[in-house]
TORTI-488060 format. One line per field, with one value per residue: residue in three letters; x negated, y, z negated of N, C-alpha, C, O in turn; residue number from 0; chain. Coordinates in pm, 1 decimal. Layout:
residuo	[ALA	...]
n_X	[X	...]
n_Y	[Y	...]
n_Z	[Z	...]
ca_X	[X	...]
ca_Y	[Y	...]
ca_Z	[Z	...]
c_X	[X	...]
c_Y	[Y	...]
c_Z	[Z	...]
o_X	[X	...]
o_Y	[Y	...]
o_Z	[Z	...]
num	[NUM	...]
cadena	[A	...]
This chain:
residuo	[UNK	UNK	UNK	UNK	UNK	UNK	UNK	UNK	UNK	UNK	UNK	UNK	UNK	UNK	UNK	UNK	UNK	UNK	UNK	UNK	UNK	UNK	UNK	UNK	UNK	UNK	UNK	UNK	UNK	UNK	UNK	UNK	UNK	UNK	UNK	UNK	UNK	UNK	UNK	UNK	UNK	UNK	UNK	UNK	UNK	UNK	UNK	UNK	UNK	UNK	UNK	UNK	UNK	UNK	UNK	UNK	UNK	UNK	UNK	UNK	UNK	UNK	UNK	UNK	UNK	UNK	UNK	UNK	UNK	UNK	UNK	UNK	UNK	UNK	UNK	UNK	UNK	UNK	UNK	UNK	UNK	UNK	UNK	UNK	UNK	UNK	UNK	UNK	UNK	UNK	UNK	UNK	UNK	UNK	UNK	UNK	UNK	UNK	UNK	UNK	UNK	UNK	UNK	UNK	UNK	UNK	UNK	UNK	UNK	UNK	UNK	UNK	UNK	UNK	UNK	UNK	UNK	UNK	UNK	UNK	UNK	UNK	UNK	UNK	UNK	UNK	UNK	UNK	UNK	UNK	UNK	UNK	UNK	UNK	UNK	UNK	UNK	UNK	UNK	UNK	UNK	UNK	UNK	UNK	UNK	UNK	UNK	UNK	UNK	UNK	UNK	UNK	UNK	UNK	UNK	UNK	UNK	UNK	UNK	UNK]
n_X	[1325.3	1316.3	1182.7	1337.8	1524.8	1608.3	1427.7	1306.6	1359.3	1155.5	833.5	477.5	260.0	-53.9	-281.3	-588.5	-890.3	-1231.5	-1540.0	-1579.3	-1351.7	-1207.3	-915.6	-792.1	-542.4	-264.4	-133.2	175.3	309.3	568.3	664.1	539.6	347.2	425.6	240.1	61.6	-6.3	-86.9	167.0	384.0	643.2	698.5	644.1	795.8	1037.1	900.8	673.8	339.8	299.3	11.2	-56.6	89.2	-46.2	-314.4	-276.1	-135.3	-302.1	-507.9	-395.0	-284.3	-508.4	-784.0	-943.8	-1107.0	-966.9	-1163.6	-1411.1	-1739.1	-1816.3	-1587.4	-1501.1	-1277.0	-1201.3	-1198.9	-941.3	-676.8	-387.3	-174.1	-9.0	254.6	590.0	801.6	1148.9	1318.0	1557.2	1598.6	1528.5	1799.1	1740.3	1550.0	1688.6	1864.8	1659.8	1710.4	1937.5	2292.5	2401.8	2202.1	2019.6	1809.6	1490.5	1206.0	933.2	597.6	327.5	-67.2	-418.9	-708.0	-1064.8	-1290.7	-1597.3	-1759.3	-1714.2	-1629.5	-1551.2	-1221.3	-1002.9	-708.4	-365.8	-254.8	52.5	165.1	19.9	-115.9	-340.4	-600.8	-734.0	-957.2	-897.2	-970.6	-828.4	-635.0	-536.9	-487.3	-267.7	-88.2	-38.7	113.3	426.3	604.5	743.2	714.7	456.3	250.2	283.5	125.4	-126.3	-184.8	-186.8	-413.7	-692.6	-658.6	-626.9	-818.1	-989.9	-906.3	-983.1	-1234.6	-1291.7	-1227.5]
n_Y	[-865.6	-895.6	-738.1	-533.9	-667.6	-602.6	-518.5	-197.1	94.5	232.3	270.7	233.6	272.6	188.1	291.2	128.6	172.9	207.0	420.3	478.5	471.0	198.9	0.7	-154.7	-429.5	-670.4	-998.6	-1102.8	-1385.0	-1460.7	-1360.5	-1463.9	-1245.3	-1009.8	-731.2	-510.8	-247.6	-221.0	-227.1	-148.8	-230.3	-15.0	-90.4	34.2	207.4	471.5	442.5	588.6	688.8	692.8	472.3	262.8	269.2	172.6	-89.6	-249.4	-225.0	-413.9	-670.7	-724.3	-715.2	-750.5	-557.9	-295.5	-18.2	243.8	77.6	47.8	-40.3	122.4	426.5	590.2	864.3	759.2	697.4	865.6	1037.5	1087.6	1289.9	1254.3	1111.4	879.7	788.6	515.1	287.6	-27.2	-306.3	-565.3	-798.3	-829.2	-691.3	-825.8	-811.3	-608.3	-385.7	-421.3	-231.7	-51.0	46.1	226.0	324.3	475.6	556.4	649.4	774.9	685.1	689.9	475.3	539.8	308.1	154.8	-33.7	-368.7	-395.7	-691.4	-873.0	-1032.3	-1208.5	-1233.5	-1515.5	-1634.3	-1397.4	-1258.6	-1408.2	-1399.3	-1156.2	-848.4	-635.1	-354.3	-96.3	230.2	295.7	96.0	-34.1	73.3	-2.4	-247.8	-283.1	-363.5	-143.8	109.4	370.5	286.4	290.7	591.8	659.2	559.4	617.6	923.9	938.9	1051.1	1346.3	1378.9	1265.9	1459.7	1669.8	1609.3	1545.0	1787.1	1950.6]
n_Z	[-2567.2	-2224.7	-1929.7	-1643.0	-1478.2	-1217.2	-871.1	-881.8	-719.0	-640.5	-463.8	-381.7	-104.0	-9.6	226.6	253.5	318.4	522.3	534.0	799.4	913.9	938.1	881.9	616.0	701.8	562.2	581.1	523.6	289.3	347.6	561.7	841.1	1046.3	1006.6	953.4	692.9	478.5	153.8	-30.2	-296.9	-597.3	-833.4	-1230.8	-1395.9	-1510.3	-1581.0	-1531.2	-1373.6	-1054.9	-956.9	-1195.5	-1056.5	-797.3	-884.5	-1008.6	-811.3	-612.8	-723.6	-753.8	-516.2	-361.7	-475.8	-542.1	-780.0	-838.5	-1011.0	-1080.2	-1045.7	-748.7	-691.7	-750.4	-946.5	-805.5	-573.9	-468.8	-356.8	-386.8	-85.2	-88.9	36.8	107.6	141.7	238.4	301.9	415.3	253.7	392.9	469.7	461.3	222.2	-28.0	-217.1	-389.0	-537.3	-740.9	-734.7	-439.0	-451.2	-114.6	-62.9	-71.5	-236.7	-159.2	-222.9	-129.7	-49.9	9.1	-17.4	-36.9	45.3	17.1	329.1	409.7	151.1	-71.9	-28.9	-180.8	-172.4	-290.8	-308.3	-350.7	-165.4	34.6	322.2	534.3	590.4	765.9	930.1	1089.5	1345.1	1299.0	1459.1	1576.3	1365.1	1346.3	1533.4	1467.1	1240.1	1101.3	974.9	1027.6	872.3	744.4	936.4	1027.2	847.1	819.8	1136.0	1023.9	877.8	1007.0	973.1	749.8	600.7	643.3	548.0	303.0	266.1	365.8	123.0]
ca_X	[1398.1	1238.1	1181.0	1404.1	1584.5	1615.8	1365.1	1322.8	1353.5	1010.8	726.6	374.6	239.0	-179.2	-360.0	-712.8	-1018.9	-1365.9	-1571.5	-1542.7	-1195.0	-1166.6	-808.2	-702.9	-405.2	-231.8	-9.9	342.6	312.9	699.5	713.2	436.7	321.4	469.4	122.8	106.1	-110.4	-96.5	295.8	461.2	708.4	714.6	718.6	880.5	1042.7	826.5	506.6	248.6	245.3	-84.5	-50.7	128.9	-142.1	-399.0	-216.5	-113.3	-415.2	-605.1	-313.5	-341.4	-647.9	-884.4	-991.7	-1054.4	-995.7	-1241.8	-1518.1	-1886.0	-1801.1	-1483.8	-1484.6	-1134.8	-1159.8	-1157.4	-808.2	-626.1	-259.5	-182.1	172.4	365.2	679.7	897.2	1289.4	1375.3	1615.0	1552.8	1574.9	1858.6	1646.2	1501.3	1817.1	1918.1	1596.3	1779.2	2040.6	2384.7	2450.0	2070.0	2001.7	1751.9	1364.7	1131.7	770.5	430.5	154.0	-177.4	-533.4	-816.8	-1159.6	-1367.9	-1709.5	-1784.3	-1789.5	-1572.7	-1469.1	-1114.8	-912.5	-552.5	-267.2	-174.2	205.5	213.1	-23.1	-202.0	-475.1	-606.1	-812.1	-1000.4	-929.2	-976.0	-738.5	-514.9	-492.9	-433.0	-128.4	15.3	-28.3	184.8	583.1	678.9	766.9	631.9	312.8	186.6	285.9	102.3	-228.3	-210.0	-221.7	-586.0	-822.3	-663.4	-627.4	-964.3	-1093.6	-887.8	-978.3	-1381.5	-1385.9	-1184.2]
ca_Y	[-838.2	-897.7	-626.9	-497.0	-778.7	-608.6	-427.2	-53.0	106.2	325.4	252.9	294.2	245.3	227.8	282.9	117.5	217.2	258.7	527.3	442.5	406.4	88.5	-17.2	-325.1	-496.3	-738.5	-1043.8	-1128.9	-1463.0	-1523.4	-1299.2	-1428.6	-1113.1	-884.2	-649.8	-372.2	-174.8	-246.5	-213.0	-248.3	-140.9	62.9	-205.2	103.8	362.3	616.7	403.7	660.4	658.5	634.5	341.3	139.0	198.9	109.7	-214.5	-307.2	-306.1	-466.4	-769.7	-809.6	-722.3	-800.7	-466.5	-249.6	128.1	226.7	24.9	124.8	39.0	199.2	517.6	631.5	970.2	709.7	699.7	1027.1	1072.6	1168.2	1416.5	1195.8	1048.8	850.3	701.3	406.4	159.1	-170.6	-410.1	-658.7	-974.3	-805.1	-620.0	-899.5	-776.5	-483.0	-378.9	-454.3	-113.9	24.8	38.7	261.9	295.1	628.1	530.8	736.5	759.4	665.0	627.0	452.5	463.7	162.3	100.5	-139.7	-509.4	-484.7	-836.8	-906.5	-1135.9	-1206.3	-1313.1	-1634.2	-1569.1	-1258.6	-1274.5	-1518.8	-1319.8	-1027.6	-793.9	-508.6	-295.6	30.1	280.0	339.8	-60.0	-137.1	182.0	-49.1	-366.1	-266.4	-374.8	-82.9	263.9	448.5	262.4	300.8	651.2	667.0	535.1	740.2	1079.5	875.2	1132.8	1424.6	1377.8	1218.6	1543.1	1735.9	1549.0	1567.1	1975.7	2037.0]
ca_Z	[-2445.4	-2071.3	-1880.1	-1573.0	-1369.9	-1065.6	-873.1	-901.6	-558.3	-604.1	-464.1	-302.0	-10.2	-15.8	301.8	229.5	465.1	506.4	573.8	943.9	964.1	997.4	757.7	601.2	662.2	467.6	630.5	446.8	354.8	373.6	721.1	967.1	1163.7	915.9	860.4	626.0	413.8	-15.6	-114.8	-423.1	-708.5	-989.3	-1270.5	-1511.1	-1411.5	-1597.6	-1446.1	-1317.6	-920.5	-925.4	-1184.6	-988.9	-691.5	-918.3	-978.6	-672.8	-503.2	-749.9	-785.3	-344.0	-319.8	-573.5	-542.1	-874.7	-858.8	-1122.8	-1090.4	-1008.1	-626.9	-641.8	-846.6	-921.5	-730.8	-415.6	-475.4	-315.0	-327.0	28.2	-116.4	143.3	20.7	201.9	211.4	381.6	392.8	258.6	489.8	396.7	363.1	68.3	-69.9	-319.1	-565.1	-644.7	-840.6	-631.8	-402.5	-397.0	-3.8	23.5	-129.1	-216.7	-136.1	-262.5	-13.0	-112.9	97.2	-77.6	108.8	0.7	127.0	444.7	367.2	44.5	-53.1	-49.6	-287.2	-156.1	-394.5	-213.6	-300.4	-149.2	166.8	393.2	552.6	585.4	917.1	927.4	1249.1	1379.1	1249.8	1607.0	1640.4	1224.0	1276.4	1595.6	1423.1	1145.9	1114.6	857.3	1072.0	779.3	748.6	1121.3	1065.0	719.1	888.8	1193.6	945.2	809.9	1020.2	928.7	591.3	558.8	755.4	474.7	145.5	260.2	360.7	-21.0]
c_X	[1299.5	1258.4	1314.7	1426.0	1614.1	1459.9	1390.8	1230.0	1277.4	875.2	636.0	348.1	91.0	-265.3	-525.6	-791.5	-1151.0	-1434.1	-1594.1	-1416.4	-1131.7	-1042.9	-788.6	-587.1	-393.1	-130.0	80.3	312.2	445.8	742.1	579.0	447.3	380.5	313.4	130.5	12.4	-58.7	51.1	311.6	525.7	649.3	808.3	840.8	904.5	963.0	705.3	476.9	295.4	111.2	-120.3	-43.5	50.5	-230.0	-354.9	-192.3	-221.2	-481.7	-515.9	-320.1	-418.0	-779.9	-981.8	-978.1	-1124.6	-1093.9	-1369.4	-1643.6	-1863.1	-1698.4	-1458.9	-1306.5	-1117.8	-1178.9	-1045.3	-725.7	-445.3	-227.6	-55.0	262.5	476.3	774.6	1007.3	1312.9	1461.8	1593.2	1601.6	1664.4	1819.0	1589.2	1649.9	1855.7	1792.5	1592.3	1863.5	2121.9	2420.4	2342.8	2040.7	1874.5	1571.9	1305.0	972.3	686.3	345.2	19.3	-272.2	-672.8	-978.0	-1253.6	-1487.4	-1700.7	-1817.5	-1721.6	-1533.7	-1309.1	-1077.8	-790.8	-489.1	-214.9	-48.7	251.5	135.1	-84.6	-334.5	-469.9	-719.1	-846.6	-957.1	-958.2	-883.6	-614.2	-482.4	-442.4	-295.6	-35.2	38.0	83.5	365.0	646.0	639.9	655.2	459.5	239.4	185.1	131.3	-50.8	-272.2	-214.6	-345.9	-651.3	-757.2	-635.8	-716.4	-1022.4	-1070.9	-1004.2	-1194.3	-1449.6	-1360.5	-1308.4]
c_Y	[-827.4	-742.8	-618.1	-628.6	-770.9	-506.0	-282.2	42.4	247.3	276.5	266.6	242.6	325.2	140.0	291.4	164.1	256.2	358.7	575.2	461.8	333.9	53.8	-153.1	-354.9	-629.7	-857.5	-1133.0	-1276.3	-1521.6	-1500.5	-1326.1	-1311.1	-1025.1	-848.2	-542.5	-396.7	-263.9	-166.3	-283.6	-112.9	-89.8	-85.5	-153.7	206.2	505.4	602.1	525.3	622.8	608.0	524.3	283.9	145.0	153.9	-85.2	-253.3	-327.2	-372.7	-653.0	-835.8	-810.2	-801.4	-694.4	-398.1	-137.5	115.1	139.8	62.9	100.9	101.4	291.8	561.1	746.9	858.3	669.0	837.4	974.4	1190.4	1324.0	1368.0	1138.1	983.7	757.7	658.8	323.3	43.6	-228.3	-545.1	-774.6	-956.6	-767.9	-682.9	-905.4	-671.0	-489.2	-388.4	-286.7	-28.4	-38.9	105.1	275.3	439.4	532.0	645.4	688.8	751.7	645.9	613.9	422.1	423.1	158.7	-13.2	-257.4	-492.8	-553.2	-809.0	-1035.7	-1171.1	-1275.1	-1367.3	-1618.9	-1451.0	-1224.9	-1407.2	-1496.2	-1143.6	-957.3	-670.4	-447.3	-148.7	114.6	266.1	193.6	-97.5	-44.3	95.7	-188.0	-378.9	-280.4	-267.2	69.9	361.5	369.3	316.2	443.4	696.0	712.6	640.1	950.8	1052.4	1005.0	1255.8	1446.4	1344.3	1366.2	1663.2	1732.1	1588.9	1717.4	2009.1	1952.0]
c_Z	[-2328.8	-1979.5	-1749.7	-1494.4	-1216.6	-1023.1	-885.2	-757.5	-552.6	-561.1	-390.7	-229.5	20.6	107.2	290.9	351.1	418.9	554.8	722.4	1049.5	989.6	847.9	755.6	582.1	589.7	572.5	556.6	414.6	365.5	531.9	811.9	1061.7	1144.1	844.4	812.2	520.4	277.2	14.2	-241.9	-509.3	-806.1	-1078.5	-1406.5	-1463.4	-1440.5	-1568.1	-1308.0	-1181.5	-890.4	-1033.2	-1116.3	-872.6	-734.2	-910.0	-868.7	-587.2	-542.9	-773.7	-605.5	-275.0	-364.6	-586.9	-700.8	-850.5	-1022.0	-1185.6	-1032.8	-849.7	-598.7	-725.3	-820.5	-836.2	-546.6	-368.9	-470.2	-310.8	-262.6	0.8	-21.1	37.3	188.2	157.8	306.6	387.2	350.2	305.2	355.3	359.1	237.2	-61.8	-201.0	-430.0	-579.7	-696.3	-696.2	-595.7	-407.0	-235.6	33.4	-112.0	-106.9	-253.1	-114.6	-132.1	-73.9	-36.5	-59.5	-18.0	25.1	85.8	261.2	369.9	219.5	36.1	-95.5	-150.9	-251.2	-240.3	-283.3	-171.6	-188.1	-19.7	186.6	478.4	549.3	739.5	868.8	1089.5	1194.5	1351.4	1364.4	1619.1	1494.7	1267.3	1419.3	1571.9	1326.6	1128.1	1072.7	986.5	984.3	768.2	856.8	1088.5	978.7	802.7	1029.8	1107.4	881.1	880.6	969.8	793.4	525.2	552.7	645.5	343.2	180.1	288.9	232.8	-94.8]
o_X	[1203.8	1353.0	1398.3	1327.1	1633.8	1396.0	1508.5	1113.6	1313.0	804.5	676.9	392.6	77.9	-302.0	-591.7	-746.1	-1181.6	-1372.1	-1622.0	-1391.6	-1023.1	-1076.6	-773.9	-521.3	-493.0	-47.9	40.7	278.7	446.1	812.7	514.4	540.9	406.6	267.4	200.5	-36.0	4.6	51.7	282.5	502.9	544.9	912.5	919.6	837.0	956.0	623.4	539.4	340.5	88.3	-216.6	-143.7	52.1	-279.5	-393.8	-287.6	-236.0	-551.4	-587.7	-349.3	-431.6	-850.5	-1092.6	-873.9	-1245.7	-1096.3	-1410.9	-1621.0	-1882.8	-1691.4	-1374.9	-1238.9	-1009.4	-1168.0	-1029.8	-712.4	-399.5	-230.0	-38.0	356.0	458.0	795.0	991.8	1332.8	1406.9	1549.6	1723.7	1634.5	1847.1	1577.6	1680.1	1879.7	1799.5	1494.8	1902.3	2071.5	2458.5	2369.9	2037.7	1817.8	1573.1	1328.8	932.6	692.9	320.0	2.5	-235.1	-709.0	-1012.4	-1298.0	-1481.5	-1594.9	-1910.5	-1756.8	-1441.6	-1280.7	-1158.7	-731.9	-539.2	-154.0	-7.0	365.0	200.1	-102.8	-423.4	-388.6	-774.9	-784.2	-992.5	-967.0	-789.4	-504.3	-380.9	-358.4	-195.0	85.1	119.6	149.4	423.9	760.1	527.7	547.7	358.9	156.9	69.4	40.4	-88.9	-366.3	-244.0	-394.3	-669.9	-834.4	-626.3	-723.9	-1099.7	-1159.9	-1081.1	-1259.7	-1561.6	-1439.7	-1333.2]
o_Y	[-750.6	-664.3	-707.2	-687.5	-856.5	-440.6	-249.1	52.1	346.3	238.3	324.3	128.0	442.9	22.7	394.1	186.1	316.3	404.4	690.7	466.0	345.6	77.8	-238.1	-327.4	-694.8	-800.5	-1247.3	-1329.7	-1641.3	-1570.6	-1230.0	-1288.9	-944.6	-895.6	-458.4	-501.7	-367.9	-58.3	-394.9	8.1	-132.2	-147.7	-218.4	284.2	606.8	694.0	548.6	508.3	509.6	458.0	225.3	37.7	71.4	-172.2	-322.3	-419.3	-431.4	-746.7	-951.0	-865.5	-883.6	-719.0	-421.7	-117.9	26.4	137.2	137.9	204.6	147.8	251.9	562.0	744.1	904.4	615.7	908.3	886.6	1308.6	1425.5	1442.7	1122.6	1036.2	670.5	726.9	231.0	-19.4	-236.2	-589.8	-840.6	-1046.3	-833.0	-608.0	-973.8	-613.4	-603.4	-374.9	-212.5	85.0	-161.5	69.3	227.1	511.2	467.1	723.0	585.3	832.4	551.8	690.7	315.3	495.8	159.5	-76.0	-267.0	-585.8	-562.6	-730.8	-1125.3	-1156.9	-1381.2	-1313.8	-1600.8	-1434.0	-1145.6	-1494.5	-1581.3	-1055.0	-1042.8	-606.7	-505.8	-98.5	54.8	221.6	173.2	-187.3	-93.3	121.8	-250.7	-482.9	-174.9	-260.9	111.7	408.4	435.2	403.8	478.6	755.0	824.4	719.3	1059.7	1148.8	1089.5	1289.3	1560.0	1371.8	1393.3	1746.3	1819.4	1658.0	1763.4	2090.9	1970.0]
o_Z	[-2339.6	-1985.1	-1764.5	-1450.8	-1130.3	-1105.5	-899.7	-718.8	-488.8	-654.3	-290.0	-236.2	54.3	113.9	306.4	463.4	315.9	650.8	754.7	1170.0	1046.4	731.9	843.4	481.7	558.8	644.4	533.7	520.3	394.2	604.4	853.7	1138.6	1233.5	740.6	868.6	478.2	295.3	73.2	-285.5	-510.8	-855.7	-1057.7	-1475.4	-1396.3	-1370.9	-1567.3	-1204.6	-1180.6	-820.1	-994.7	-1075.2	-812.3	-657.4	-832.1	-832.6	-506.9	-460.1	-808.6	-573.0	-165.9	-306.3	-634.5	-762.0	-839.8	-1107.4	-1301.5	-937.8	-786.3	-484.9	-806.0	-717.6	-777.9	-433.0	-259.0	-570.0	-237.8	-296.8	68.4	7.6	-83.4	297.7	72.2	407.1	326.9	446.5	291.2	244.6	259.0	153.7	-161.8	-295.6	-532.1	-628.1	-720.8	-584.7	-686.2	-367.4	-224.4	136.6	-225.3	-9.7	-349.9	-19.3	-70.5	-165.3	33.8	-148.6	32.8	-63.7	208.8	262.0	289.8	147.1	117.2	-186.2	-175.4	-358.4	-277.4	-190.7	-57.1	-143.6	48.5	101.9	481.1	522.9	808.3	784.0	1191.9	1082.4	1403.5	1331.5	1685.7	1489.5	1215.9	1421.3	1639.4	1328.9	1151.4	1118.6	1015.1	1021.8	794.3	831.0	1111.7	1037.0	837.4	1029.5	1156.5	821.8	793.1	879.9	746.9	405.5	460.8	628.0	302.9	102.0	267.0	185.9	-214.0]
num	[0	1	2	3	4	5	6	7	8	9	10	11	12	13	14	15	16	17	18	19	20	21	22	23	24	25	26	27	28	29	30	31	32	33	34	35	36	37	38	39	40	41	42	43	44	45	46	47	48	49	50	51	52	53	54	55	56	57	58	59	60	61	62	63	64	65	66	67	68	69	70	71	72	73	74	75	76	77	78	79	80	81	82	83	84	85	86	87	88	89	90	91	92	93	94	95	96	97	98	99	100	101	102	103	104	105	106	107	108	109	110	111	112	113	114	115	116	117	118	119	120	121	122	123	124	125	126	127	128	129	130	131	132	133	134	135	136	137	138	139	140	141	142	143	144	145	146	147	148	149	150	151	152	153	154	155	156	157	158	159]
cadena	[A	A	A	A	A	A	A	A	A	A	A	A	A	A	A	A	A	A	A	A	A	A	A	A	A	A	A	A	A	A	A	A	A	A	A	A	A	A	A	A	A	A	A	A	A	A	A	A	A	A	A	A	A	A	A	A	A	A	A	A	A	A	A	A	A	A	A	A	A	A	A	A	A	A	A	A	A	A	A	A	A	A	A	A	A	A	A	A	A	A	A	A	A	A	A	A	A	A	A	A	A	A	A	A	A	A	A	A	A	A	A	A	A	A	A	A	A	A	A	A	A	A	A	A	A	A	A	A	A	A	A	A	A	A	A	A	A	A	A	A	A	A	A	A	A	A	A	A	A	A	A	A	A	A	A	A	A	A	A	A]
């Protein structure tokens, strides 16, 4: 038996960055000038949160939590959560009568100059900016906001 046929309306949302602040976005490649941080589902519903950010960034990135430059504690879940609507252009990979989506927060800070990898399907480039210009570049409400909470949550995660 194949796994789940529709999607499963959980998932994360991982604001990469370097020790600078500079964040990487991602661009759609079905939505030109749709940018946004590392999204994606839960591929089970009892899949880890921070599974599925491991995965996900390492599937549109080419990034791998857990590797000598990326130790896993460079992966923080921020305790954000958010519910959104899914936009109706997506709507038809859920189950019929799911509308709305619960998204994990995640920041991963990556050295300067990590290489990227993009899954072709799934983006077409990628940018580094400055945190205040990647959080107005961004299409997704929640992302932009995500990114703008980067210094103080950086400012947290490095006094604990």
């Amino acid at each position: 038996m194949s796994g789940p046929t529709h999607k499963i309306p959980q998932s994360v949302l991982v604001v990469i960055y370097t020790p600078d602040l500079d964040v990487l976005l991602l661009e759609r490649a079905r939505q030109p000038d749709f940018w946004q941080s590392v999204t994606g589902s839960k591929d089970a519903l009892d899949e880890a949160w921070r599974d599925t950010a491991v995965r996900e960034v390492a599937e549109e990135t080419g990034i791998e939590v857990g590797s000598q430059q990326i130790p896993h504690h460079a992966l923080q879940d921020w305790g954000m959560e958010n519910v959104y609507e899914i936009y109706p252009v997506w709507r038809a990979r859920y189950a019929p009568g799911v509308t709305h989506n619960l998204e994990r927060v995640f920041g991963l800070e990556v050295p300067k100059g990590t290489p990227v990898t993009l899954a072709p399907r799934e983006h077409t480039q990628f940018v580094w900016l400055p945190w205040q210009a990647a959080a107005d570049k961004c299409f997704s409400p929640s992302n932009a906001e995500a990114i703008l909470q980067l210094p103080r949550l950086i400012g947290k995660a490095r006094e604990g």
